[in-house]
N, C-alpha and C positions, 0 to 999 in steps of 0.2 A: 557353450551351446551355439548350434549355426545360428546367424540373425537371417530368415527370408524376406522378400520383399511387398510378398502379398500372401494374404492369405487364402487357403486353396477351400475352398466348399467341395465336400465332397459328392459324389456324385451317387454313392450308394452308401447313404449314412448310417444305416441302418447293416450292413454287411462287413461281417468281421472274417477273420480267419474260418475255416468250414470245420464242422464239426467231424469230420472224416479225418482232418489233420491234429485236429486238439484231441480226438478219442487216440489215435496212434500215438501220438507223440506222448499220452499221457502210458500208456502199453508199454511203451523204450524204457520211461523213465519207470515204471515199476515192475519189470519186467513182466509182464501178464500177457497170456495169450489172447494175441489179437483175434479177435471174432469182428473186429468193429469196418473197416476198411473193407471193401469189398474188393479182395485180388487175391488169388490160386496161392498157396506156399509150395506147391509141386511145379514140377518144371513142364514147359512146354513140349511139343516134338520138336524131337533130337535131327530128323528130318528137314524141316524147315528152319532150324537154325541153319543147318548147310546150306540148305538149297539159299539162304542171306547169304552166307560168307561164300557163296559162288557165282555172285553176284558182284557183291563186290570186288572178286576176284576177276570177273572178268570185264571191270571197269566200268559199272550203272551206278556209277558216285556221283552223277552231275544231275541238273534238274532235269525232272520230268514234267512231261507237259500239263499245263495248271490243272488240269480237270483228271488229271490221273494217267499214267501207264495204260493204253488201249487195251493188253494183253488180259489187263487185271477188266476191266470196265467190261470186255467181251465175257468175260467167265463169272461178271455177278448178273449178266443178261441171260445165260446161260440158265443160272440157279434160277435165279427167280421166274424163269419159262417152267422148271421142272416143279418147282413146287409151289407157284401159284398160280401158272398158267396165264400172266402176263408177259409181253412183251415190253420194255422198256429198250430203247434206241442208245448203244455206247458211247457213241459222240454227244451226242444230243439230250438225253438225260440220265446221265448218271457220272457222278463227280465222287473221288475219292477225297478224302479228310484227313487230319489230322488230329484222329480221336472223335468220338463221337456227340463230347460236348462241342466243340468247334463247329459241327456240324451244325445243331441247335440253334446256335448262334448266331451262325451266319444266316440261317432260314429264316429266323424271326429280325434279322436286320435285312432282310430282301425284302420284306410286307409291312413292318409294323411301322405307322409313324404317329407322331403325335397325338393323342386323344386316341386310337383305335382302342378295342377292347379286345383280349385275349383273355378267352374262360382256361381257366385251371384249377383241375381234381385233385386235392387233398387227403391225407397226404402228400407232398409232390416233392418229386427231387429237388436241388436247390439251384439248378442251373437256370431253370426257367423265368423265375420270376426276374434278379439281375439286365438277362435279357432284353424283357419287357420291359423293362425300367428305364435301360440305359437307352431305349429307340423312343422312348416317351411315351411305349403304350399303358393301359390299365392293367393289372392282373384283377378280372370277377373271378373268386373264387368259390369251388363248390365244394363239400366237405362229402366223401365219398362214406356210404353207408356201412360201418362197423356190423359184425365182426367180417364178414365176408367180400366188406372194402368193395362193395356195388356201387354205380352210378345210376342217378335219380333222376331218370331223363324227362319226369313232369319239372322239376326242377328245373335242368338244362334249359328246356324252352321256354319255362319264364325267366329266364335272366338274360335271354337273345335280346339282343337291342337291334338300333341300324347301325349302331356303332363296331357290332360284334366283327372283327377281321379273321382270328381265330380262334379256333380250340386246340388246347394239346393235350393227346392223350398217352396214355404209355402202360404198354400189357405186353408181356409180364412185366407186374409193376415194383417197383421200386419206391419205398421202401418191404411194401406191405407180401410184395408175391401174386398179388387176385391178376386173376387173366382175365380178360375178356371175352365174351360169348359170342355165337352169333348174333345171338336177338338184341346184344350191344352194336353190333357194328351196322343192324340193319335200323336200328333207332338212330344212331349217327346219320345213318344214308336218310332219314327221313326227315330228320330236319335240317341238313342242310341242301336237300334238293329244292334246285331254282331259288339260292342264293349266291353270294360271293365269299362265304367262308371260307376260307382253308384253312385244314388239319393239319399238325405237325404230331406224326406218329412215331414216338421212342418207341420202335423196337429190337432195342439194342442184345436183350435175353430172350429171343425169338425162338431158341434151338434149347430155352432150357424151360420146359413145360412137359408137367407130370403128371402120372396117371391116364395117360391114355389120352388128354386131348388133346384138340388142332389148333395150334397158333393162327388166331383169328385177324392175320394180316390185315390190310388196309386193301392190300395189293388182290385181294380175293374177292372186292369189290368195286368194279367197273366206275363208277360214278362216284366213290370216293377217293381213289385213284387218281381221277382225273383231278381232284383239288388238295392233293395232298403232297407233302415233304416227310420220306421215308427216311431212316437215321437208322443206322445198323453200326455195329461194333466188331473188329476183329479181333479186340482185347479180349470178349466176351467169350467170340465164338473158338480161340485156340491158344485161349489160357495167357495170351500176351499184354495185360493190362499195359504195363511200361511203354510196348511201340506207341501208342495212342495213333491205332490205323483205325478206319472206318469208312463208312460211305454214306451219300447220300441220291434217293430216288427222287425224282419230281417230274410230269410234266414238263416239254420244252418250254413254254412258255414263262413256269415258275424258274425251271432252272438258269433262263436266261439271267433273272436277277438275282439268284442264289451266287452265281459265279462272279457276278459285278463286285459283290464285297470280300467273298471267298479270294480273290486273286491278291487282294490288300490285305487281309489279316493273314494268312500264310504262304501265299501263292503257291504252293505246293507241297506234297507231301514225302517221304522218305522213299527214296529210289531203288535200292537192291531191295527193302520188303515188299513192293509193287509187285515188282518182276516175281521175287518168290511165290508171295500170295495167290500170282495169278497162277502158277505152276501148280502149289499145295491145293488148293481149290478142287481140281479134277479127281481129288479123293475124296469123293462126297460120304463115305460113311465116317470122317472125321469129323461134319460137324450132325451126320444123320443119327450117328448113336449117341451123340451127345444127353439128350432129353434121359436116356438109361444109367446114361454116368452120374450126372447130380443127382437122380433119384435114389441112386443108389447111398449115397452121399448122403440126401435129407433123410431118408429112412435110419438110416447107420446113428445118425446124429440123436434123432427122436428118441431109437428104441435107449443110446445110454445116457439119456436125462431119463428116463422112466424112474422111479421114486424121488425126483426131488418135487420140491413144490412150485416150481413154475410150470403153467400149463397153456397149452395150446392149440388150436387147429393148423394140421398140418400143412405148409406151401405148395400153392398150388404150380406157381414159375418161379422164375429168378436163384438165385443161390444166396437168399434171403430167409430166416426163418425167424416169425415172431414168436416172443415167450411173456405171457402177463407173470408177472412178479407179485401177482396184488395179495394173494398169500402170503408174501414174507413178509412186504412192508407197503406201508403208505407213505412213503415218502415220494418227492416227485421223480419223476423219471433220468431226470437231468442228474440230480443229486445221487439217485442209488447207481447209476450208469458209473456215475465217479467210486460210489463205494466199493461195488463190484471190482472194478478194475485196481484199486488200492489195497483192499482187505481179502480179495479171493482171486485175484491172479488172471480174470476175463475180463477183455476188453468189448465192450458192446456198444450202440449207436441207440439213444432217447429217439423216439418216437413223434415227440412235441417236438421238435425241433422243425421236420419235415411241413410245419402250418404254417400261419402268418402273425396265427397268436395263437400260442401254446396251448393244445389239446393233451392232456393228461392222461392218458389211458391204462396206464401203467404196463405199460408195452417196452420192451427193449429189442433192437434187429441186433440178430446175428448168423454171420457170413459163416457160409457152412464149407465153402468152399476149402475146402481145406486136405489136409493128409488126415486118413482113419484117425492114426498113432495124437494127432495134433486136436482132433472130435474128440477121443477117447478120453485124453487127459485133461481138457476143458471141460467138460462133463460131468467128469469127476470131483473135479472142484465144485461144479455148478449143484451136483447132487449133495454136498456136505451142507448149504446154507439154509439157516432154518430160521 
């Protein structure tokens, strides 16, 4: 065994492998379909694959400029005039990524330093917290109201300090699905007007909200806008989790130091999907029907669990569906997540995992995303356990 020379403290001792890779990896090794990972099993357009390999064909294999491919940057200034009716500046704020945790990343190491406090809603992805960590800020956390995963914004504004730097929010959320409302985004506008907060907005599953309603952007709000770091996904929006492309919006000002660390952690992003991207893009009913494809998808899903004994309220965004198990068993959610996957062939993502100290709800996510034939046959297992 190596002998080292010192011993290394780790920086996030607390932070193991993610539970996205150990749910998968546990999927491979028994074969069971994956429900747990959240990425498409169907293929992207056949379209923009070409329109990459004609890219590369015509030689966009070298860097592009650190803030992103102009082409691309003009046509998300584009979208976002059309449907939120902001204008954001291509040179000046808006930078492309390398995935849209990268994004996150770099946002909360542009603002956060020592001692700052950043509130985060719980359930929360698992990106966030690391972040905060590694820049030496606080995570306050607030536990978002069950079942319909609301935030308790008498709550929010007793945990405001002078400390408070940000909050991050993220709708459609992950893991749970809850969107956000108006009357959310106008209580955000209200406490933090005539502060120095800034917001870092995941919304990364923007285009996949159902039932009829509006994705309650940031960007739909003038004064939240102005203090905010928008994070968007192209994985999300055209079925290409693997590229890890993305983007993010900010104010000049924030974006100046968004790009100060963004140029050292990748300095740039993939060059022929740029260029395609910003081609594919000008077919706005590819990501405009989008909201009808997963719903059609979550319905599909729902209607063939109907007789087993996991029950639910149906997702309102994301390609995220929860199912309480508390019928079959009381065991923890961790453990029957493992049983599931060993003894009945679905692989599914515990719920407690997403807190800071395990909330038990007996809750399991699963990605719906997926092919009918790949719902149909998970399902069916899902409906045999009693």
């Amino acid at each position: 065994m190596p002998q080292y020379p010192s011993q290394i403290v780790s920086k996030l001792p607390k932070v193991g492998t993610t539970i996205f890779t150990v749910m998968s990896q546990l999927a491979n090794e028994h074969k069971a379909i994956n429900l747990s990972q959240g990425f498409p099993d169907f293929e992207c357009s056949e379209e923009l694959v070409k329109l990459v390999n004609q890219y590369m064909k015509k030689g966009m294999n070298q860097y592009a400029p650190m803030q992103g491919v102009m082409q691309l940057r003009e046509a998300i200034s584009a979208k976002m005039e059309a449907l939120y009716g902001i204008s954001y500046h291509p040179a000046n704020e808006i930078n492309i990524t390398s995935g849209a945790t990268q994004a996150i990343y770099s946002a909360i190491t542009a603002v956060i330093r020592e001692g700052d406090e950043v509130i985060v809603f719980e359930p929360a992805y698992d990106c966030y917290v690391p972040a905060i960590e590694l820049n030496g800020g606080v995570p306050v956390y607030i536990q978002l109201k069950a079942p319909e995963y609301r935030i308790d914004w008498n709550e929010v504004k007793k945990r405001i300090t002078r400390r408070t730097k940000m909050i991050i929010i993220n709708s459609p959320h992950n893991p749970t699905g809850a969107v956000m409302s108006e009357a959310d985004m106008k209580q955000l506008e209200k406490l933090t007007n005539n502060s120095e907060i800034i917001i870092l907005s995941d919304e990364v599953y923007e285009h996949v909200i159902f039932d009829g309603a509006q994705h309650q952007s940031v960007c739909r709000y003038p004064k939240l806008a102005e203090r905010s770091f928008v994070v968007y996904s192209y994985g999300k929006s055209y079925h290409v989790t693997g590229w890890k492309m993305g983007y993010v919006l900010a104010p000049e000002n924030l974006m100046v130091e968004f790009r100060k660390n963004h140029q050292f952690l990748v300095f740039t992003s993939n060059t022929p999907i740029q260029y395609a991207l910003a081609d594919f893009m000008k077919q706005e009913q590819q990501y405009l029907e989008m909201p009808a494809f997963y719903q059609k998808k979550r319905d599909f899903f729902l209607e063939q669990i109907k007789g087993s004994k996991f029950t639910c309220i149906p997702s309102p965004g994301s390609y995220f569906q929860l199912l309480d198990y508390s019928a079959i068993s009381k065991a923890k959610d961790t453990d029957f997540a493992i049983q599931l996957t060993k003894e009945h062939g679905v692989a599914s993502v515990p719920t407690s995992v997403f807190y800071h100290k395990p909330v038990d709800n007996k809750l399991l996510r699963f990605c719906f995303a997926k092919k009918e034939e790949t719902l149909e046959k998970a399902a069916e297992r899902l409906r045999k356990i009693s």
